[in-house]
C-alpha positions in Angstrom: 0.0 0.0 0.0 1.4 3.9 -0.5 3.0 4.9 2.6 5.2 8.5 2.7 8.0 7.6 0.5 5.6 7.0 -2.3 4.3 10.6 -2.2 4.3 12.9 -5.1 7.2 15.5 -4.5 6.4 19.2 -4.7 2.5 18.1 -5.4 0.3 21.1 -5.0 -2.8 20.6 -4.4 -6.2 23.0 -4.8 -8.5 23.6 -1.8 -11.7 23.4 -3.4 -12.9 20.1 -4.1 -14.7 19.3 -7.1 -16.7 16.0 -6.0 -17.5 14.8 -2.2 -18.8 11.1 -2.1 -18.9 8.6 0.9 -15.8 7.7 0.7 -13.6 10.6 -0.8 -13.0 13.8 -1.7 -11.3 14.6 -5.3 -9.4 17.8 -5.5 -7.5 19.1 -8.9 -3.3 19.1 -7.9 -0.5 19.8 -9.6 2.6 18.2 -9.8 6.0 19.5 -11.7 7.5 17.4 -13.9 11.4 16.8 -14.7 11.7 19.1 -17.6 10.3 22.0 -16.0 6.4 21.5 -16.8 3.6 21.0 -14.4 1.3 18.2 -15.1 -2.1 18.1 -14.3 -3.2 15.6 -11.5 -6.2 14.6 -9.6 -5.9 13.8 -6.2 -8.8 11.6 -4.6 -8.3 11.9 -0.7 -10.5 10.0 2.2 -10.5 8.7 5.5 -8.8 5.5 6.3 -11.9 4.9 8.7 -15.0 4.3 7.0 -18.1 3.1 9.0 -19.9 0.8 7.5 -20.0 -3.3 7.8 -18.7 -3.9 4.2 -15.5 -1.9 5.0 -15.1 -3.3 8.2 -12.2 -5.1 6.9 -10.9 -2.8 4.0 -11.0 0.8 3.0 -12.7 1.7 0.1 -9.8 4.1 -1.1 -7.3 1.7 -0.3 -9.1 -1.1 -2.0 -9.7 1.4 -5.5 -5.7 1.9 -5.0 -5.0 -1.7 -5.2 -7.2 -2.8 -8.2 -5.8 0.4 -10.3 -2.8 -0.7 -9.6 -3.4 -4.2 -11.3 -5.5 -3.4 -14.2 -4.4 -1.0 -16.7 -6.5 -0.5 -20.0 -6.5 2.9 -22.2 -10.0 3.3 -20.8 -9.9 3.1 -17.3 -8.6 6.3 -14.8 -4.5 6.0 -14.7 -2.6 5.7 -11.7 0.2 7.9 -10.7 0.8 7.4 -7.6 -0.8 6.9 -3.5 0.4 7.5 -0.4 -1.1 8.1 3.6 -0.6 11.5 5.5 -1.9 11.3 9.0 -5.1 9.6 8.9 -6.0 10.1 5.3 -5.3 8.1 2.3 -4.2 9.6 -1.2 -4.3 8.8 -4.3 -3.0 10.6 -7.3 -4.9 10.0 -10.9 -5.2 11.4 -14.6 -6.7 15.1 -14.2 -10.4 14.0 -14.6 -13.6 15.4 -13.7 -17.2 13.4 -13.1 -19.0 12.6 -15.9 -22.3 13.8 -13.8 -20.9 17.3 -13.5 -20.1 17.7 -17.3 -22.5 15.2 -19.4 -25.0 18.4 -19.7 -22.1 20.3 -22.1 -20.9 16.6 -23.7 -21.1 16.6 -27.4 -23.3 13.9 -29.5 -20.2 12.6 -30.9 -18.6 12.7 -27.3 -21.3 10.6 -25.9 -20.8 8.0 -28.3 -17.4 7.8 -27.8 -17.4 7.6 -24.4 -20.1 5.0 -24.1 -17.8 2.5 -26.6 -14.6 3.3 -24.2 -16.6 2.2 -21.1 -17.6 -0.7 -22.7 -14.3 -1.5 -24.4 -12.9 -1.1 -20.4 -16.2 -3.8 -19.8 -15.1 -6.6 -22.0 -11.6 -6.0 -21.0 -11.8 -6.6 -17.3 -15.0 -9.4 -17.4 -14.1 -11.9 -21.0 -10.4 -11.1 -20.4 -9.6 -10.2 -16.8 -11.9 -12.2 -15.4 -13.1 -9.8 -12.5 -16.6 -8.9 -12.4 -17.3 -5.1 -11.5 -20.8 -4.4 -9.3 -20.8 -0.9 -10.1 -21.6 0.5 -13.8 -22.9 3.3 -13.2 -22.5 7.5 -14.3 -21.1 7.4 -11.1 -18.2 5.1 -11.4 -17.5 7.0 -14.8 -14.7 10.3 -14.9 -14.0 12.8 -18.3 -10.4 13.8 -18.7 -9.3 17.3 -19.9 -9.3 16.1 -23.4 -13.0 14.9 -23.1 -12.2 10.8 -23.0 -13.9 8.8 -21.0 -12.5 6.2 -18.0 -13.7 3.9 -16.0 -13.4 4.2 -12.3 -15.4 2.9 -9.3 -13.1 -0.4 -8.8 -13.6 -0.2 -4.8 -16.3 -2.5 -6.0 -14.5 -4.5 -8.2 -13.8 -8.6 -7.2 -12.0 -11.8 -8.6 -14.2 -14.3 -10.2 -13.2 -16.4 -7.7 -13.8 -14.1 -4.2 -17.5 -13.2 -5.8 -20.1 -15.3 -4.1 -23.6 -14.5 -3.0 -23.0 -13.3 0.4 -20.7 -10.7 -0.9 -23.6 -9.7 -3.6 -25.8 -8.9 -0.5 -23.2 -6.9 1.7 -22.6 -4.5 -1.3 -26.3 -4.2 -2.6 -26.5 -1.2 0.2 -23.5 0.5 -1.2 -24.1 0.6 -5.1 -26.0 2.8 -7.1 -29.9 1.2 -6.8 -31.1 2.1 -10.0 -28.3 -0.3 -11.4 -29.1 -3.2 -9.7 -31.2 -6.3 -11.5 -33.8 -7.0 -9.1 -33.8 -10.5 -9.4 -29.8 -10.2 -8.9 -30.0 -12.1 -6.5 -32.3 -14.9 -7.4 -29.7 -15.3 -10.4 -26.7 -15.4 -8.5 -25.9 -12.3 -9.8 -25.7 -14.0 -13.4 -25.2 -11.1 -16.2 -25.3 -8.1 -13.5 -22.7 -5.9 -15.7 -24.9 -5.8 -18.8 -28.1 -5.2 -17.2 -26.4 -2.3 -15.3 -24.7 -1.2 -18.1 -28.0 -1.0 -20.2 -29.7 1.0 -17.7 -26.7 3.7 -18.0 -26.9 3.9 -21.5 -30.4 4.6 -20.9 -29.7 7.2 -18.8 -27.1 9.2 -20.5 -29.0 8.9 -24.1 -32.5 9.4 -22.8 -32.9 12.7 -24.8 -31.0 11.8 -27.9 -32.6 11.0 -31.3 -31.4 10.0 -34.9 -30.8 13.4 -35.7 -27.9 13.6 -32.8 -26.8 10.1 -32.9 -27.1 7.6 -35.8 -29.0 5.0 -34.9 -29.7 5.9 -31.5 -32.9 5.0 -31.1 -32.4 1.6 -32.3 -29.7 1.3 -29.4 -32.0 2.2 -26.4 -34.2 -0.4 -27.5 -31.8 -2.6 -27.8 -31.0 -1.6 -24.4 -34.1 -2.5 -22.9 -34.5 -5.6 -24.8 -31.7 -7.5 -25.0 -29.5 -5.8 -22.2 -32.1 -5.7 -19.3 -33.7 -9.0 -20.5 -35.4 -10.6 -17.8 -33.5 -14.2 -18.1 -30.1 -12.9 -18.0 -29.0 -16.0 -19.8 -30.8 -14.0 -23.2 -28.4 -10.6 -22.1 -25.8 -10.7 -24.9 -22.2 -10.5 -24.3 -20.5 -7.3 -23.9 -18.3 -8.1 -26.7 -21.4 -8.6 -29.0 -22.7 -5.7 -28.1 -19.8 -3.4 -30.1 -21.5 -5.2 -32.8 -24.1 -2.4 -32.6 -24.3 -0.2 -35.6 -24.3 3.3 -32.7 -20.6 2.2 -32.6 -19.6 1.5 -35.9 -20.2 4.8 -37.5 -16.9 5.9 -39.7 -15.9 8.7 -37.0 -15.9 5.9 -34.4 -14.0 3.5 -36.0 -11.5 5.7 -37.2 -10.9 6.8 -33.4 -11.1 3.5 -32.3 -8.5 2.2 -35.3 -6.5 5.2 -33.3 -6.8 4.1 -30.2 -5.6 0.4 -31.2 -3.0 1.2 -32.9 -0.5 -0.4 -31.1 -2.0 -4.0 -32.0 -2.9 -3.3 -35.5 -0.8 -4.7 -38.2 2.0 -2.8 -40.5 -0.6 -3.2 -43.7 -3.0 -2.2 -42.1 -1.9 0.8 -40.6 -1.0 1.5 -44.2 -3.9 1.4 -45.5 -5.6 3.0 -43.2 -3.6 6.3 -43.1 -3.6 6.3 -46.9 -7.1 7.5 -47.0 -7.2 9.0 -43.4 -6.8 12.7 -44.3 -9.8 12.6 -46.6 -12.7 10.4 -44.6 -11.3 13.3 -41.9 -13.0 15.7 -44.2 -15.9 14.4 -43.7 -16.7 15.4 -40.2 -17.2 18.7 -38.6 -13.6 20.1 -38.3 -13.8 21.1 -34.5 -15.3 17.7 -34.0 -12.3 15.8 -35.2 -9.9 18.3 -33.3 -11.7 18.0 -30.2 -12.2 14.3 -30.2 -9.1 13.2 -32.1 -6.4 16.0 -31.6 -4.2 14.3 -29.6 -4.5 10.8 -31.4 -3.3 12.2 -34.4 -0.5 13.8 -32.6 0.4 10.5 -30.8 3.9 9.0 -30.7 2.6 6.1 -32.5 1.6 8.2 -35.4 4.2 10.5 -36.0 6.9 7.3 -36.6 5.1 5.8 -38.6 6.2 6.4 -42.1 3.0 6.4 -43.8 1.2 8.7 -41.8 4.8 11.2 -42.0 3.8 11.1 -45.9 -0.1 10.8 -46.0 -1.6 12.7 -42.8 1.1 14.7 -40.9 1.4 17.3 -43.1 -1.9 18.3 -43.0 -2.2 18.0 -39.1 0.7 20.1 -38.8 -0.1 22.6 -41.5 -3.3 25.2 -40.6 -5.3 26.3 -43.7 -4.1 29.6 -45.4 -7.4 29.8 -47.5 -10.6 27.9 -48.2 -8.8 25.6 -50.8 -6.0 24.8 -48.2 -5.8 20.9 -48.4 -5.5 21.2 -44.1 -7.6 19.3 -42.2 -8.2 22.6 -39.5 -8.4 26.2 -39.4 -6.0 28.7 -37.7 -8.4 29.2 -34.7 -9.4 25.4 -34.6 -5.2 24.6 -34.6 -4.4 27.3 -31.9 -7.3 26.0 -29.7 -7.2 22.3 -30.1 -3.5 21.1 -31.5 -0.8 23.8 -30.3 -1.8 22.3 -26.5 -0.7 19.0 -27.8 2.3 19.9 -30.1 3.5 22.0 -27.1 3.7 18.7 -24.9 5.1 17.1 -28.0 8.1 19.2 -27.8 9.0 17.8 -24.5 9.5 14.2 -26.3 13.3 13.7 -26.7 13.0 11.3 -29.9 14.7 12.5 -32.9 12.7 10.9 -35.4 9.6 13.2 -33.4 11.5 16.1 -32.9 12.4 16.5 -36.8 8.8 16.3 -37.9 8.0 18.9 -35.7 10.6 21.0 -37.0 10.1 20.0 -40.8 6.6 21.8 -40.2 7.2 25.0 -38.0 7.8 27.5 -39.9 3.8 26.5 -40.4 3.2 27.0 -37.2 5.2 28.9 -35.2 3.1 32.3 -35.2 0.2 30.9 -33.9 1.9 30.0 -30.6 1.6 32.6 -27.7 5.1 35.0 -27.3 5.2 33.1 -23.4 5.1 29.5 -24.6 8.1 29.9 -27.0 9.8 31.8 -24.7 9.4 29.8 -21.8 8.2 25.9 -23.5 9.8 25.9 -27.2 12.9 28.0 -27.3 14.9 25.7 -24.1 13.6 22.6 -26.4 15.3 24.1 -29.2 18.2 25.4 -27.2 18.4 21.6 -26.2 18.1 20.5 -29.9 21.3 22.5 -30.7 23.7 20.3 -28.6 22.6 17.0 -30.1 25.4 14.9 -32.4 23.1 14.5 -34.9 23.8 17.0 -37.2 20.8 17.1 -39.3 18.5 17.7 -36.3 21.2 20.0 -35.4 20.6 22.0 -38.6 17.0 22.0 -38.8 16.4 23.5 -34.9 19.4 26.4 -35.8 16.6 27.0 -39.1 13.6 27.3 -36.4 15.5 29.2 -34.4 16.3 31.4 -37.1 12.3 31.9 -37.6 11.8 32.5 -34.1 14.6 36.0 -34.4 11.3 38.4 -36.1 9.3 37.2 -33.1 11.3 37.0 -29.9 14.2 39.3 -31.2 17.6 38.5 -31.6 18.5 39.1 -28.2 16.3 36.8 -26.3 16.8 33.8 -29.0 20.8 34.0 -28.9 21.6 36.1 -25.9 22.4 40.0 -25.7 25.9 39.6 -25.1 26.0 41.3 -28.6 28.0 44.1 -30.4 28.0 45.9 -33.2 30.3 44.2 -35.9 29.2 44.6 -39.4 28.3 48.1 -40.9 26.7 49.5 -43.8 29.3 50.2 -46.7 26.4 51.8 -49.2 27.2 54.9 -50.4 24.9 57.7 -48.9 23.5 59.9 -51.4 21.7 63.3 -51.0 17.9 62.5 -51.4 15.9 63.5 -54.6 13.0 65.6 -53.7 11.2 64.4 -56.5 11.9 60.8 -55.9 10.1 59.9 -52.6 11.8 56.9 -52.1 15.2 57.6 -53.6 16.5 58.4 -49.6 14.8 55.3 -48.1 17.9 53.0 -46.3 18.0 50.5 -43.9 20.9 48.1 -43.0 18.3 45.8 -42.1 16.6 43.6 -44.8 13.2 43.2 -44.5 12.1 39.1 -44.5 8.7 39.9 -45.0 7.9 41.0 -41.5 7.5 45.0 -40.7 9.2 44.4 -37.6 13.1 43.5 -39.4 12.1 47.3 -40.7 14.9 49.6 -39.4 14.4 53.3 -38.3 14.9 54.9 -41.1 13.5 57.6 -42.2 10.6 55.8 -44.0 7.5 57.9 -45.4 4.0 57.6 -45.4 2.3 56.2 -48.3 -0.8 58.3 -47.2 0.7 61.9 -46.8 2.9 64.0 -49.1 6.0 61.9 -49.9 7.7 65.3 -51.1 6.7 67.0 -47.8 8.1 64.0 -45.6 11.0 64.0 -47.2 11.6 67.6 -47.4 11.1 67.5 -43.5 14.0 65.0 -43.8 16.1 66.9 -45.5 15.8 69.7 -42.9 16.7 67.5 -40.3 20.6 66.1 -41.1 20.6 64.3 -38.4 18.8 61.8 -39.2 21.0 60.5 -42.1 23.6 60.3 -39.3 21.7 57.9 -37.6 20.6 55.3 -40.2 24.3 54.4 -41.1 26.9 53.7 -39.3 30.8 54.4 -39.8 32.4 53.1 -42.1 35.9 51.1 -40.3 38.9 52.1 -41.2 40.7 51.7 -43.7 38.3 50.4 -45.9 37.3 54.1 -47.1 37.1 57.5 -46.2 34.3 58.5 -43.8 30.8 58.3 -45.0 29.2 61.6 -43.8 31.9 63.4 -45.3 31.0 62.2 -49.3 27.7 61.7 -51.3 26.6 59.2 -53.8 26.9 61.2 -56.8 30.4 62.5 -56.5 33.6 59.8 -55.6 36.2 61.9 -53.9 39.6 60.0 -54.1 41.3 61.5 -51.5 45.0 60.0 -50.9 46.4 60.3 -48.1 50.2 61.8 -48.7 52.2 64.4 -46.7 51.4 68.0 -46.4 53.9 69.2 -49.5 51.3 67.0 -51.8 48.7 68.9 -50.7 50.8 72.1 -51.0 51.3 71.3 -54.3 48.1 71.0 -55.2 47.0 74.0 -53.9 49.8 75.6 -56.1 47.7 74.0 -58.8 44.4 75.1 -58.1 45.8 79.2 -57.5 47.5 78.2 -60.7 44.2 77.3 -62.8 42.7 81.0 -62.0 45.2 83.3 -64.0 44.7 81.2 -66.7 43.2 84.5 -68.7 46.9 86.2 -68.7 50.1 84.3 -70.2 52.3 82.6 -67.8 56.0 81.4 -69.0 56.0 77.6 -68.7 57.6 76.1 -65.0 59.0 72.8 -64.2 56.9 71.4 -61.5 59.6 69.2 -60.5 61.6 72.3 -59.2 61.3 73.5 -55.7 58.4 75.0 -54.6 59.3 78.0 -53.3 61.8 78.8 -56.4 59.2 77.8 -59.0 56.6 80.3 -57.3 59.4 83.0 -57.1 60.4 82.6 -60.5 56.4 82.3 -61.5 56.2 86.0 -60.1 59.4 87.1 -61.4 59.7 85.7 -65.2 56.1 86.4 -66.1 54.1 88.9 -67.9 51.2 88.4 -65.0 49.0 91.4 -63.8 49.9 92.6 -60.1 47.3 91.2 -58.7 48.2 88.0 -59.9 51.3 88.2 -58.7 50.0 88.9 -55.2 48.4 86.1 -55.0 51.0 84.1 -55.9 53.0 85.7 -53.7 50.4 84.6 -51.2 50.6 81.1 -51.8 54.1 80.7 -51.5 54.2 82.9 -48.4 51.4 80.0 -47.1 53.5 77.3 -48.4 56.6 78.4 -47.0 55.2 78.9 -43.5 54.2 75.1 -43.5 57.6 74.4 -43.8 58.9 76.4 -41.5 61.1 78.2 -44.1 61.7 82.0 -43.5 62.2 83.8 -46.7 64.8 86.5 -46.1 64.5 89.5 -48.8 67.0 88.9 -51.8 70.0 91.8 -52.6 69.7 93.2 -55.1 72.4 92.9 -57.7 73.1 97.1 -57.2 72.6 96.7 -53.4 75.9 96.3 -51.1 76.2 92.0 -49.8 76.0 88.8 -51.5 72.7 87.9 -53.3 71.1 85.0 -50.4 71.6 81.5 -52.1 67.8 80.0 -51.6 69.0 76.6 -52.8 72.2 76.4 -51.6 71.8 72.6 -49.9 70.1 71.5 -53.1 71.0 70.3 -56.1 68.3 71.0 -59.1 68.2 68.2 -62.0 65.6 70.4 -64.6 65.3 68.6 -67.9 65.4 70.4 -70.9 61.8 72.3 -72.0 59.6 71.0 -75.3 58.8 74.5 -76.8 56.7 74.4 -79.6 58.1 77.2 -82.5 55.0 78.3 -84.3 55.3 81.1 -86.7 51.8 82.0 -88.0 52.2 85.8 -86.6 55.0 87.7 -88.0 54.6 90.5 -85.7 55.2 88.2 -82.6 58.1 86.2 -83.7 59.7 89.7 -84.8 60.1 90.6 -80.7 63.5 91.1 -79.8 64.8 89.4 -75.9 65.4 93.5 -75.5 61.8 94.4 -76.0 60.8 90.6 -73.9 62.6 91.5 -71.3 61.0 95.5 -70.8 57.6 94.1 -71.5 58.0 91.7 -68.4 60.2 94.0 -66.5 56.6 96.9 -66.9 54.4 94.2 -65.6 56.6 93.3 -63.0 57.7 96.8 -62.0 55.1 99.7 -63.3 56.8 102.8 -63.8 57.3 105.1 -60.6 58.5 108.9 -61.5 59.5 108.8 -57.8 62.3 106.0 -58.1 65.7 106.7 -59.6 65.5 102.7 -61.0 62.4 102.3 -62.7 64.2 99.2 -64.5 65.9 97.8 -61.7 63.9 94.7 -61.2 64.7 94.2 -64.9 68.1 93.2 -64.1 67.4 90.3 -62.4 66.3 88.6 -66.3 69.4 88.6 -66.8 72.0 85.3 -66.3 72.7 85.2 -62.8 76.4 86.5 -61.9 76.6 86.4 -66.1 76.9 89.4 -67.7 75.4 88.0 -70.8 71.5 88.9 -71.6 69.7 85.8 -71.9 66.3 86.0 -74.0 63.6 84.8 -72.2 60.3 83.4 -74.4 57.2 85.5 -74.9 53.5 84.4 -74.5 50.7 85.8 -76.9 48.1 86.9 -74.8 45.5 86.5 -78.1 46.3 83.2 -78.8 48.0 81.9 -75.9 51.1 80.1 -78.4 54.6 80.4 -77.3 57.3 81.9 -79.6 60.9 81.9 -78.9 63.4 83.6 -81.1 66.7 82.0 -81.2 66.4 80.8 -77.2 69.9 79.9 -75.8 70.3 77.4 -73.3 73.0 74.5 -71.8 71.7 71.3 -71.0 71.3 72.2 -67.2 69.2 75.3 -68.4 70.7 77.8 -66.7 73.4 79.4 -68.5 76.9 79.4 -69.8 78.6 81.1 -67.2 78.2 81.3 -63.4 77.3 77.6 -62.4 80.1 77.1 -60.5 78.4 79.5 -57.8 76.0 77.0 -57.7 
């Protein structure tokens, strides 16, 4: 018998009962199981003292205990588990409820149902157990949660062998009255069970015609006929009774065909899945899910390989539209399947575990955002660590479906950081093209929740005016894309779309240089005399302003640049001597040594006028330019001088520049290889 070590641990169980009988109590418990569910229990608790002289010797509770312990049948209540605290006696069942208490919301199809498992439970226990049981009755009979039917009351169930005719009389007293034959007792109790269970069917079906149950009325007569015959040597077996047409309709046998299973052969199990899906369709749709929900979700089922080919997929699968070949509706699946596929989950078979997964992508979004957190995501979690690599794979591809749900960070963890950025380049936005400014660096999987928060318009309003209201704010832009790591590229916010800047990054005399260029470019209306640009900087602008025919202005700004370029390098620029001014002339390239190639001048000689100009007048037309004319100066052509060869007495002509045509003439130009002379190079 239980004692305390059998007790359910951490059992919790409700205050309210839900029945009180003679003998008992039945509360609703529940009891957590070793994968972190609760499982639903009922716990039927009475006194171990019972008055009474048929219980002088045993207690009712305790003898239920011990015959539910013994005989096990898909239709009788399931044991869990008994024990004794203090002076009461426990015992832990199947969450179940009285069939008295609930027959008044029972469906048609339920009824019928029910009546064949009770009398499946029957033939069971008296043609093959050989016990008889004295107390069929709506009393002795408990629903489950998913509306199946079990057989209880087995405090008055004997061994052929211990039933006699005193015993008949002790319990007469303690059984339901309108059950018992009256001539029980004249007949040795001969055929008790069918008579009783004649007069339940009676009961239960007493309002029901052909239009709820087929052939119903046939049945109660048959009932009162054959079951409750008055020689109880006429009362068919129990057996032949399932012969009746009330439980041979197609939706019966297909559930009973379920619920057998297990002893029905490979071929036919074939053949009966083959055309399951469609005699399914037959039925009402929230009749079959109620009734058959978890049958078709069974372990049994979802090995075997036929039903994996011919019926799973359209279990598993809710309709998407009226010609959806699935057997139930969204709302029908969410109420009546998920329940089941949820405790599904909890099954660590592989072969299981991948059908479930082949099919969730189907499902997934009909489940609650609690359950996956808390019931499917540790299963998958679970899946992840197997060594089978191909379960492996599929439960990383269902994880991957539950990211737009859950979010990434409570699917893989938020120990996260941000690693890959958006290399796009980032244009200025079209006004006239609403969408031409749209980005996100997240793709959308056809859910609006992988949309990012970019600056997206509305399609009802003025797309101009949104994104004119965009464009106003910059900041925005800033906030949609990320910097771009070095050194990949420059930085983003810096460029546009439309224009590439290649910007290379060199020391500051590159940039100097270019700079040079660019002042260069805007005194491109006057004629400059053609510079190496592989000659220092700070000569080649000194000689730009001296050996030109530029306008002052020109020259200042020259003079500007060089002054700007010199300061970067740090280079103090003392004032040359004049060549009629006491001192040496300052030596700017004293520590260098210039290599200047030879100049390409083109001789063109369509003017006759210009080639005709003698170095004498070159040399005063660029010494005017240079110098204007001051009455107040004793020199007016001093700066001239400086045209000439340096420390070299010899006049050197120096090419002209047509300012009409912008060609370059040079009239018998004389010059060495290093270009600077004849005479005075060993000064340098």
């Amino acid at each position: 018998m239980g004692n305390e070590q059998s007790q359910l641990k951490g059992v919790e169980i409700n205050k309210k009962a839900i029945q009180v009988t003679d003998y008992w109590s039945v509360y609703n418990g529940e009891l957590p199981n070793t994968n972190g569910t609760v499982g639903n229990i009922s716990i039927f608790q009475g006194e171990t003292l019972v008055s009474g002289q048929f219980w002088t010797n045993q207690n009712p509770l305790e003898r239920a205990i011990k015959n539910l312990k013994i005989y096990r049948h898909p239709s009788i209540l399931r044991y869990h588990a008994s024990w004794s605290k203090g002076s009461l006696m426990m015992l832990g069942t199947e969450r179940c409820r009285p069939l008295v208490k609930c027959l008044s919301v029972t469906s048609d199809v339920q009824i019928c149902l029910g009546l064949r498992n009770v009398l499946c439970a029957l033939i069971f226990l008296l043609e093959q157990a050989s016990v008889r049981h004295l107390s069929i009755s709506m009393l002795a009979i408990y629903v489950t949660d998913d509306g199946a039917w079990r057989l209880s009351g087995f405090e008055h169930l004997w061994r052929t062998n211990d039933f006699n005719q005193t015993l008949l009389e002790k319990s007469q007293p303690y059984r339901y009255p309108k059950s018992i034959d009256p001539a029980e007792l004249s007949n040795k109790g001969l055929a008790l069970e069918q008579y009783a269970f004649g007069v339940m069917c009676e009961e239960i079906l007493h309002n029901k015609t052909d239009a709820n149950i087929p052939s119903v009325e046939d049945f109660k007569a048959y009932c009162g006929t054959h079951l409750k015959h008055a020689n109880p040597a006429m009362r068919p077996n129990l057996s032949a009774v399932l012969l009746h047409p009330i439980f041979n309709h197609d939706f019966i046998l297909i559930h009973s065909f379920l619920t057998e299973l297990p002893l029905k052969s490979p071929q036919a199990k074939q053949e009966f899945f083959i055309s399951l899906a469609d005699r399914l369709r037959l039925f009402d749709p929230e009749t079959v899910a109620e009734q058959m929900g978890s049958l078709l979700l069974s372990r049994i089922v979802l090995l075997d390989t036929t039903a994996q080919l011919c019926l799973t997929p359209y279990v598993l699968r809710p309709k998407s539209d009226d010609l959806s070949p699935a057997l139930f509706t969204p709302k029908l699946f969410s109420a009546y399947m998920l329940p089941r596929v949820r405790q599904v989950f909890c099954v660590q078979d592989a072969q299981i575990r991948l059908t479930l997964l082949e099919y969730f992508p189907a499902y997934v979004e009909f489940f609650a955002k609690e359950d996956l957190r808390d019931h499917i995501l540790p299963q998958l979690l679970l899946g992840i660590k197997d060594t089978n690599d191909v379960l492996v794979a599929k439960t990383l591809l269902c994880l991957a479906d539950l990211v737009p749900i859950l979010g990434s960070a409570v699917v893989i963890g938020g120990h996260r950081s941000k690693i890959f950025a958006d290399g796009r380049p980032q244009g200025i936005p079209d006004v006239g093209n609403a969408w031409s400014a749209v980005r996100s660096i997240t793709p959308v999987i056809g859910s609006g929740e992988f949309l990012s928060g970019s600056p997206v318009p509305d399609t009802g309003a003025d797309t101009n005016a949104s994104f004119a209201s965009v464009m106003m704010n910059q900041s925005s832009f800033n906030l949609v894309l990320p910097e771009r790591l070095s050194p990949e590229g420059e930085d983003i916010y810096q460029t546009n779309s439309d224009v590439e800047l290649q910007v290379d990054e060199w020391s500051d005399w590159e940039n100097d240089t270019a700079e040079q260029r660019v002042q260069g470019q805007t005194a491109r209306s006057e004629p400059v005399a053609t510079v190496d640009r592989d000659q220092p900087l700070d000569q080649g602008d000194s000689t730009q302003q001296q050996g030109t025919g530029a306008a002052s202005n020109d020259s200042s700004s020259a003079a500007t640049v060089t002054g700007a370029s010199s300061e970067r390098f740090d280079i103090k620029v003392q004032p040359s001597t004049k060549k009629g001014d006491p001192g040496e002339e300052f030596d700017f390239f004293k520590d260098m040594e210039p290599v200047i190639q030879k100049a390409n001048v083109l001789l063109i000689a369509e003017d006759e006028s210009v080639g005709n100009f003698t170095a004498h007048e070159s040399r005063e037309a660029a010494g005017e330019r240079l110098n204007p004319p001051d009455e107040n100066r004793n020199e007016p052509r001093q700066e001239t001088q400086r045209l000439k060869g340096i420390g070299n007495d010899k006049e050197e002509e120096v090419p002209l520049v047509s300012s009409s045509r912008l060609e370059i003439k040079v009239d018998e130009m004389e010059a060495t290889e290093d270009g600077w002379g004849d005479e005075g190079n060993e000064d340098w």
